[in-house]
C-alpha positions in Angstrom: -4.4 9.5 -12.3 -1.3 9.8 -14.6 -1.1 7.8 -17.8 1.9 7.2 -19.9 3.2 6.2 -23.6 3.2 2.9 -23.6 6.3 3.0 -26.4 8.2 6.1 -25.3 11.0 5.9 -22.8 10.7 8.6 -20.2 13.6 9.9 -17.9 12.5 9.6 -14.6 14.5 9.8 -11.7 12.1 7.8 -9.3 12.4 4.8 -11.0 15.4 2.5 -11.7 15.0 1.8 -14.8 12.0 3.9 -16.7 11.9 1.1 -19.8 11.5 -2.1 -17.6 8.4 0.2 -15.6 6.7 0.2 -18.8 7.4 -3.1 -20.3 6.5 -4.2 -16.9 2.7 -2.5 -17.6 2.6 -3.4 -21.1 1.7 -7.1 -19.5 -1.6 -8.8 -20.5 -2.7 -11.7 -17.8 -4.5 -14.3 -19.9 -7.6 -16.2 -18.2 -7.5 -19.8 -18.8 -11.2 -20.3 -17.9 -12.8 -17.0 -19.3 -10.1 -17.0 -22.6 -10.1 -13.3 -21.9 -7.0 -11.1 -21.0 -6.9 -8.0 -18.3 -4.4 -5.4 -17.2 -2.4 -6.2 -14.3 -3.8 -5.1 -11.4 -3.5 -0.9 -11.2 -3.2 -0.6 -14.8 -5.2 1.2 -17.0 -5.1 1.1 -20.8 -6.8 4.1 -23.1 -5.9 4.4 -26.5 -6.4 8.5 -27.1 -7.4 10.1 -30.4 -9.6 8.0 -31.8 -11.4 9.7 -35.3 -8.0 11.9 -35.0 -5.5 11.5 -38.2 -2.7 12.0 -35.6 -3.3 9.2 -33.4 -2.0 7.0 -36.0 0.6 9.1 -38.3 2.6 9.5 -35.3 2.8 6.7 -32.8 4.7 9.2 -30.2 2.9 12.3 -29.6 6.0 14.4 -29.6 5.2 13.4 -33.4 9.5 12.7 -33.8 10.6 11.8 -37.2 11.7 8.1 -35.7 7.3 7.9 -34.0 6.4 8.8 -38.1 3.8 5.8 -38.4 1.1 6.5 -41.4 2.4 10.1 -41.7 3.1 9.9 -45.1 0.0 7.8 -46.1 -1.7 10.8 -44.9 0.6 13.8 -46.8 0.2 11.7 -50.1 -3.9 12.0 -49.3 -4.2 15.7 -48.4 -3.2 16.8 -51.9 -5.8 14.3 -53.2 -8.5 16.3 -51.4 -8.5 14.5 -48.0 -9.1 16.6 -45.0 -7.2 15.7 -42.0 -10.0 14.6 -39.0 -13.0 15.0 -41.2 -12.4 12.6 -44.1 -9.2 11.2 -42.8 -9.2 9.5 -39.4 -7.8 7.2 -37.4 -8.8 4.3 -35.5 -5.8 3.3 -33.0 -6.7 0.5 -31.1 -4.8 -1.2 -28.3 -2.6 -3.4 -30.4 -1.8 -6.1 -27.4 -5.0 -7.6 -28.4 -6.1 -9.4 -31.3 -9.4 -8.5 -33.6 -12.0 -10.5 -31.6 -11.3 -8.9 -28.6 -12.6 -5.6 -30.4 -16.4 -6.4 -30.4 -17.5 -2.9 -30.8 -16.1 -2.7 -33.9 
């Protein structure tokens, strides 16, 4: 199985248009009768990294200056004695879905 960015456009010449492919599996179906959402069928959502600083200083894992999410939350904590994954993580989450829909956390 091959996963993708979910906010990264990707050059890929077997598809038409590489953007609308992944807007197209960014789609949550919403369940009238359970009030519960789902991937479209053959979609499969993980959310890597999680305890990992990275995950959320960079929102693209290329880690390009325009994917810079809480990167510089985190450089103004490391001189402040914060260790990056040991006393400073991150907890990415898939953001398509509100906070009740987390009820692990």
């Amino acid at each position: 199985m091959h996963f993708f960015e979910l906010l990264r456009r990707e050059v890929n010449n077997n598809q038409n248009d590489p953007l609308l492919f992944q807007i197209d599996n960014m789609i949550l179906l919403y369940d009238n009768v359970t009030r519960s959402t789902r991937n479209q069928d053959g979609v499969e959502t993980r959310v890597p990294g999680f305890g990992n600083s990275s995950s959320v200083e960079w929102i693209d894992p290329s880690q390009a200056s325009a994917g810079a999410y809480f990167k510089d939350i985190a450089n103004a904590l490391v001189p402040a004695g914060f260790t990056r994954d040991l006393s400073l993580r991150g907890a990415p989450y898939d953001f398509r879905k509100g906070p009740s829909k987390f009820v692990a956390y």
